[in-house]
N, C-alpha and C positions, 0 to 999 in steps of 0.2 A: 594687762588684761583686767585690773582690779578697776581700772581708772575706767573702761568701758562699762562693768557692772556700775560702777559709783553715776555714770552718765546716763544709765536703764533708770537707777532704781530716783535717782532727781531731775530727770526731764519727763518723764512720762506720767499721764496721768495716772491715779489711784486707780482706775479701772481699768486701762490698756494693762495695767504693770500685773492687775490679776490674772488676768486674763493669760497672760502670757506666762508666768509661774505658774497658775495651772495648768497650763499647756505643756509647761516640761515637765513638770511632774508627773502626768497621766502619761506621756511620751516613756518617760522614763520607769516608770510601771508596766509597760508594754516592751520593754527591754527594745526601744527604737530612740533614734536622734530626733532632735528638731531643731532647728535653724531660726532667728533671726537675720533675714535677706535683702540685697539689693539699697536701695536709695535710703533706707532707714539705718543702715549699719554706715554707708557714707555719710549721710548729714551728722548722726551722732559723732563719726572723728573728725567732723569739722564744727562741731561746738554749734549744731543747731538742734531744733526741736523738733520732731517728723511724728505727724500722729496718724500718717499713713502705710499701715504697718501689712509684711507680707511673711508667713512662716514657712519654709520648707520641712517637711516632717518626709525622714528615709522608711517610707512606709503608706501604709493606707490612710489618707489624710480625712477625706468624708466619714472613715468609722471614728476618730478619733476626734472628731469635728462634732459629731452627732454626742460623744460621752461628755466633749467640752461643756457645749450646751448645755446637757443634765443638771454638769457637776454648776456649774453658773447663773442656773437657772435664767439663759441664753436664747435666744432663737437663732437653730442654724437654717444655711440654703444648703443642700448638696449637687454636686454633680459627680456621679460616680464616673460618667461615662472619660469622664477628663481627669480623674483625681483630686478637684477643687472642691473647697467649701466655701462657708462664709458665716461669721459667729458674729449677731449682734445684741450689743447690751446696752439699750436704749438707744441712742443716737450714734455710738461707736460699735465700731465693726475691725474686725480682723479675718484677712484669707488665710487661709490654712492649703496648700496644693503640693502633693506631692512628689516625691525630688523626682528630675522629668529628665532624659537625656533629648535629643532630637539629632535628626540628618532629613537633610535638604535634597530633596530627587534632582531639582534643577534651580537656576538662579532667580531669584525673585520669589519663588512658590514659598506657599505655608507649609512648614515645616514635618516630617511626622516624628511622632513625639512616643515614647515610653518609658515604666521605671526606671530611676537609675539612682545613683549614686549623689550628696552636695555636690561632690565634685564635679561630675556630670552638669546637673542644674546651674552651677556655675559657669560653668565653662560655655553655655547656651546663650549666656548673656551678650548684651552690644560690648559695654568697655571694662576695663580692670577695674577701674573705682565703683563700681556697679556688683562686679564680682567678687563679693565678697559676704561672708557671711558670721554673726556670732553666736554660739551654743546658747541656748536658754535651759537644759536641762540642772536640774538642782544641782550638781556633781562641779560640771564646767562653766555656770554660770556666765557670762561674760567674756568668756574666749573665742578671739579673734581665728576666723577661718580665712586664709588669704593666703591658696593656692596660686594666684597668678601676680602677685606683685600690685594690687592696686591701692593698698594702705603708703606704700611706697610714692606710686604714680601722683596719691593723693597729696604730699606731701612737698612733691616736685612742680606740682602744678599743669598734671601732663594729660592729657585724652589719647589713651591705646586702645587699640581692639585687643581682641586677646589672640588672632589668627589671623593667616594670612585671607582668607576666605570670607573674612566676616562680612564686607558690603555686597560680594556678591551673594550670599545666603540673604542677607536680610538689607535690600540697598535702604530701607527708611533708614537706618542706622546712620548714613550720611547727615540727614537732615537733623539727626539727635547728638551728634560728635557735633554741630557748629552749635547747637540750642545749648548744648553744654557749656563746651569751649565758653561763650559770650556771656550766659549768665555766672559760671564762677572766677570767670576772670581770667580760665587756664589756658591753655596753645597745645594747638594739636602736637601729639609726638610725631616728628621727622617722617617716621616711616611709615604712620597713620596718614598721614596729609598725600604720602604720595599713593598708597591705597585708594586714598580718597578721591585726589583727580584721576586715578584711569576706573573709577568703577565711576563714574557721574554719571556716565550712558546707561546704566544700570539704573538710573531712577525710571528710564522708559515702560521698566517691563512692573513697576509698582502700581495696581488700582488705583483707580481715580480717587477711591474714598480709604485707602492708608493714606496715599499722599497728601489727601485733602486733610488727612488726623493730622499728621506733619507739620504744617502747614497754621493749622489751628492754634499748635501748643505753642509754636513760637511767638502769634500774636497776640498769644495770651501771658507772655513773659513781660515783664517789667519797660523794658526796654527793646523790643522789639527789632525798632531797626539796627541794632547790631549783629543780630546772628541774618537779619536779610543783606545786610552789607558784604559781611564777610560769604554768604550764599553765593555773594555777587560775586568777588572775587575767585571763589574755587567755580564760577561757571553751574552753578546747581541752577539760580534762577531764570541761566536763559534756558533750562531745558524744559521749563514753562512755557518760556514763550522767549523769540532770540533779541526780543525788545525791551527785555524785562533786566532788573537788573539794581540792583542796591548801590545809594550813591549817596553826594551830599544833600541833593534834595527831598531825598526819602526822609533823612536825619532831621533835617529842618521842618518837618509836616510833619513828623510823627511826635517829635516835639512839642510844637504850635497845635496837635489836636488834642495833646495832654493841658497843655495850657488854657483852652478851651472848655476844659472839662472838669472844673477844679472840684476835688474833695473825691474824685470817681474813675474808674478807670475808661478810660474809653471802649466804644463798642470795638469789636473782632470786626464788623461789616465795615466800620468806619477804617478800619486801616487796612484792611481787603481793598476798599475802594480805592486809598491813595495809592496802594502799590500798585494797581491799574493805571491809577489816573490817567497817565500821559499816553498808553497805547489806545490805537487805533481800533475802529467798533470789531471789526473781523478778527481782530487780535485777542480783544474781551472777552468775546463769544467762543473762541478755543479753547482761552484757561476756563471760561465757566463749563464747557464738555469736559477737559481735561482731569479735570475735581472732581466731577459729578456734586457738583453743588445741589445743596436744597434750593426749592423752589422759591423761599425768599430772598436768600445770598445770590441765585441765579437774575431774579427780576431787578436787586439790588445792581449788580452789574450791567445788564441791558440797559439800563437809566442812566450810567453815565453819560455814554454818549449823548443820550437826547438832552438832559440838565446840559450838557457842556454848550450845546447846540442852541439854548435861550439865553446861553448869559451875553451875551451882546448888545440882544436887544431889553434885559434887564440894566444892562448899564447904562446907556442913552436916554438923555435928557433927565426929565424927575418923571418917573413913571407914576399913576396912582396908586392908591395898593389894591384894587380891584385888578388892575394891569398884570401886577406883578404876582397875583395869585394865580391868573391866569396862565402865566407863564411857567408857574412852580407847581399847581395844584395834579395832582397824580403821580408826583415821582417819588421814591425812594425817600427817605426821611435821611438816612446815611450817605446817596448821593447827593444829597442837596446838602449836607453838613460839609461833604469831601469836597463841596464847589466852594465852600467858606473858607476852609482850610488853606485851596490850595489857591485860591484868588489872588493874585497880585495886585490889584485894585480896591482898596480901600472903600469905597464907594461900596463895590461889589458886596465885598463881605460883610457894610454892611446894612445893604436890600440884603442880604441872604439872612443874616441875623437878624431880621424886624424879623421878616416870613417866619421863620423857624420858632421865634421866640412871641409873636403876638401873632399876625395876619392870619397864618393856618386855624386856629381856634376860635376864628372869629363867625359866629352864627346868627340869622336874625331871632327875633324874640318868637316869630309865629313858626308853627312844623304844617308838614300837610297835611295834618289834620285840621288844623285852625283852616285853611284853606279850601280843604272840602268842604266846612262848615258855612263857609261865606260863596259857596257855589262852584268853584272852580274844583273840574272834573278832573278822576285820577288819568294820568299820562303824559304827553311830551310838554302839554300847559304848564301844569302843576310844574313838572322839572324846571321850566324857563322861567315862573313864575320868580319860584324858592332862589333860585341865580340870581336872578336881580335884585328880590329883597336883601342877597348878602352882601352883593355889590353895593348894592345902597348902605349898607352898614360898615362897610369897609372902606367906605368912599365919606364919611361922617354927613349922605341928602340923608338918611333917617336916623335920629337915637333911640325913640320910642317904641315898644308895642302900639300904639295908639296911631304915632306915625304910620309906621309899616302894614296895616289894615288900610288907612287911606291912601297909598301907595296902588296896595292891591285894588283897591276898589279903582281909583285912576286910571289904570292899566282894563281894568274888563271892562271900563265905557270906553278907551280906545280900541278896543278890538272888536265891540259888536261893528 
């Protein structure tokens, strides 16, 4: 237990570490518990640094939240109506919520939730290494609360639920036992795994936008397509779509778009797209209902198809780059990167990298105001006009402002 206080009080910053010794101390004044909870009591037994901290206090957490504050000269948020707060001191923040039991009317539903016990708020959680909690009050300092074995499990390298019920109460939990599993390296326990495949029809009854949360944090992991591969395998990703499915091509594009991207993580929409790529438009158009995708992740996906549907005659012969702007101008910036990616044609990828990297940024020197100035009325003129002054820049018949005026002038003696 000493060895977890010694890893409080040398990984944490000077101001989480007050933060939270005041917090047991006022807890402890009030003759109540409080908890350090969850992913920050795991990463600490596995020798990392978590500065995303959650407290359970067995008691009124917003009143106690509100004295924090004071005593901290703090700003809290409260919500009494939940038992949650939130203390921030400058730029760090700590939730404060208090210990919470729940039961599940039916499978899939949000939870209802009331007072209860750590033990309680524990046992609410998805997995054992998750469930587990250590005292902050000045007394017990640093002692490990770990009712269900999961400093154990931690140990073993294992991902358990804590109950037989647990995917079907909360089936996103699927989707976070593989996010686990893949980023620490560990394997489902036995009897978790087999949990796992008969509730997988149990992702059906999940919102569009949990699933789509789901979804999100996995391609927001390091390596991404390992928890989509392994998705594949237990059958989660055909229940997206029966076409879908994590493989060695995903591996090699997710890769190759990290390579792409050097010093930076790639976009979430860029690997949204590859995990698409290969299904068919009515295929596309389900998982982006099935998400409830935002309106630009949603437009990002309609574009595949149609980008997929130019690179043909992008690749044939030497296009101009007025051609090939034509070709590309309007779609997705993440679908046109995902045609680069997954391009097998050298060539292809790279007309897609000029575009991307020079052609799209290319403008003439004059706007339509220079143009109204030189007589040319606002509407479909001026539009056709500004086109062709870019083409013409894109095509190296103009370099000049100078040029591009005699251009314009050109063009209104052939149309009178």
């Amino acid at each position: 237990m000493a060895d977890i206080a010694k890893r409080i009080e040398e990984n944490l910053p000077r101001e989480l570490l007050g933060i939270i010794r005041a917090a047991g101390e006022l807890a402890a004044g009030r003759g109540q518990s409080i908890y350090l909870v969850g992913g920050a009591v795991r990463d600490l037994l596995m020798g990392w640094i978590s500065l995303d901290l959650d407290l359970v206090l067995e008691g009124d957490a917003p009143s106690l939240a509100r004295q924090l504050a004071k005593v901290r000269q703090g700003r809290v948020v409260t919500h009494p109506r939940f038992g949650t707060a939130t203390i921030w001191e400058g730029a760090i923040s700590v939730d404060v919520v208090t210990a919470r039991s729940e039961k599940y009317a039916e499978p899939g539903a949000l939870p209802e939730v009331k007072p209860g016990t750590i033990r309680d708020d524990l046992f609410r959680r998805d997995f054992t290494i998750n469930a587990m909690a250590v005292h902050i009050d000045p007394e017990q300092f640093g002692e490990l609360v770990d009712p269900y074995g999961g400093n154990d499990d931690l140990e073993r390298g294992l991902i358990r639920v804590l109950h037989e019920r647990s995917f079907q109460d909360d089936p996103t939990r699927i989707w976070r036992a593989v996010r686990y599993e893949q980023r620490f390296g560990f394997r489902l326990e036995p009897g978790t795994e087999k949990m796992l495949r008969r509730g997988v029809e149990m992702m059906d009854r999940i919102s569009g936008d949990r699933l789509r949360h789901e979804l999100e944090r996995i391609l927001q992991e390091d390596c991404p397509e390992k928890a989509l591969n392994r998705s594949g395998e237990l059958g989660m990703l055909q229940r997206l779509s029966p076409s879908l499915g994590g493989n060695g091509w995903l591996s090699q594009h997710f890769k190759l778009a990290r390579k792409m991207s050097p010093g930076e993580k790639p976009d979430d929409l860029l690997y949204l797209a590859l995990l698409v790529w290969r299904l068919d438009e009515g295929e596309v158009e389900k998982i982006s209902e099935r998400l409830k995708l935002d309106r630009e992740a949603a437009r990002m996906l309609r574009d595949i198809p149609r980008v997929k549907k130019v690179l043909p005659a992008l690749e044939d012969a030497d296009p101009l780059p007025s051609a090939i702007c034509r070709l590309l101008d309007g779609h997705h910036t993440e679908a046109i990167l995902a045609a680069a990616v997954a391009a097998d044609s050298a060539v292809l990828r790279q007309r897609l990298a000029l575009y991307l990297s020079n052609l799209r940024f290319v403008t003439p020197a004059l706007n339509g105001e220079d143009l109204k100035k030189m007589g040319v009325p606002q509407g479909r003129k001026l539009g056709l006009l500004m086109r062709a002054l870019r083409e013409a820049r894109l095509d190296g018949n103009v370099t000049t402002r100078k040029g591009e005026k005699a251009m314009v002038r050109q063009l209104l003696i052939q149309d009178k």
